[in-house]
C-alpha positions, -999 to +999 in steps of 0.1 A: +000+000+000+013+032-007+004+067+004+007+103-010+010+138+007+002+168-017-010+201-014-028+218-033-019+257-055-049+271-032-034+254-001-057+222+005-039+189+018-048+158+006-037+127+017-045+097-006-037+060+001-038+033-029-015+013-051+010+032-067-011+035-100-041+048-083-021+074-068-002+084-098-035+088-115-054+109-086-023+127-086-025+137-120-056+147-121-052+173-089-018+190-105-013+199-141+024+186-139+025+147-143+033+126-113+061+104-117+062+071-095+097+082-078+074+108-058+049+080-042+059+071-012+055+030-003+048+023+033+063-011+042+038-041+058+046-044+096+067-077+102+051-094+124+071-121+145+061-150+169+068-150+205+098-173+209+088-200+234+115-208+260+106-248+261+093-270+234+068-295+240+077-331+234+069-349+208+032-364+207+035-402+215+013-428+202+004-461+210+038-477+189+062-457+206+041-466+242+041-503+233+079-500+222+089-485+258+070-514+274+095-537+249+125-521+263+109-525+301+108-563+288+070-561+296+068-588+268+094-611+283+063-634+293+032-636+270+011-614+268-027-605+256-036-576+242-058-567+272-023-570+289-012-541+269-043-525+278-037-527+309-003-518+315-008-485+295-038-475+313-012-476+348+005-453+331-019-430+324-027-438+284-062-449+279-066-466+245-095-486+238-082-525+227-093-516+187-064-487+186-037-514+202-043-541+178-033-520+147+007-512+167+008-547+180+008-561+144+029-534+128+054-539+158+052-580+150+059-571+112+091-551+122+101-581+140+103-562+173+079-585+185+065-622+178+028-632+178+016-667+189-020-680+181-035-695+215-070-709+227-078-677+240-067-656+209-032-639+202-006-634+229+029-607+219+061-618+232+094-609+224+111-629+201+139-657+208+167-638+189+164-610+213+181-608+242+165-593+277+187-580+300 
């Protein structure tokens, strides 16, 4: 946006804000001398700048990186169901319903972080033999 100061032969002030070519034209039309664009003046846009935060929050974790703490506790030394995992997360203060586990369980079995064994009473996680628990 850019503005314009001008006075007038009989002593009247006008002040006109506009794009440079709307004010080159008004211009023109006030003074019988044309109005070159070196005399409009552009007024800059304020920079505006976000407050710097002193901390940043932590990363957002979801229910893989939850289930692969509990791996690195060895909470899977032993088998366990996925109402185990339920469980064990809701202790520590992550409430997932058992259809939102299910999904990390498997993708954590396909990475071979974990293994997956078929039982009578469904599928039990456990960590697999390769892996060493210390």
């Amino acid at each position: 946006m850019a503005k314009a100061h001008f006075v007038l032969p009989d002593g009247t002030k006008i002040d006109i804000e506009g794009s440079a070519d709307e004010i080159s034209l008004l211009l023109g039309r006030f003074s019988k001398a044309p109005v070159r664009q070196d005399d409009v003046v552009r007024k800059e846009k304020p920079v505006i700048q976000r407050a710097k935060t002193a901390t940043r929050k932590a990363p957002r974790q979801g229910p893989i990186s939850l289930i692969a703490d509990l791996v690195d506790e060895n909470f899977f030394k032993a088998k366990r169901s996925i109402s185990d995992v339920r469980r064990k997360l809701e202790e520590a203060g992550h409430i997932y319903p058992i259809v939102q586990l299910s999904t990390p369980l498997l993708r954590l079995t396909r990475r071979r972080v974990l293994r997956r064994i078929k039982e009578k009473s469904g599928w039990v996680e456990l960590l697999p033999e390769n892996r060493t628990v210390t």
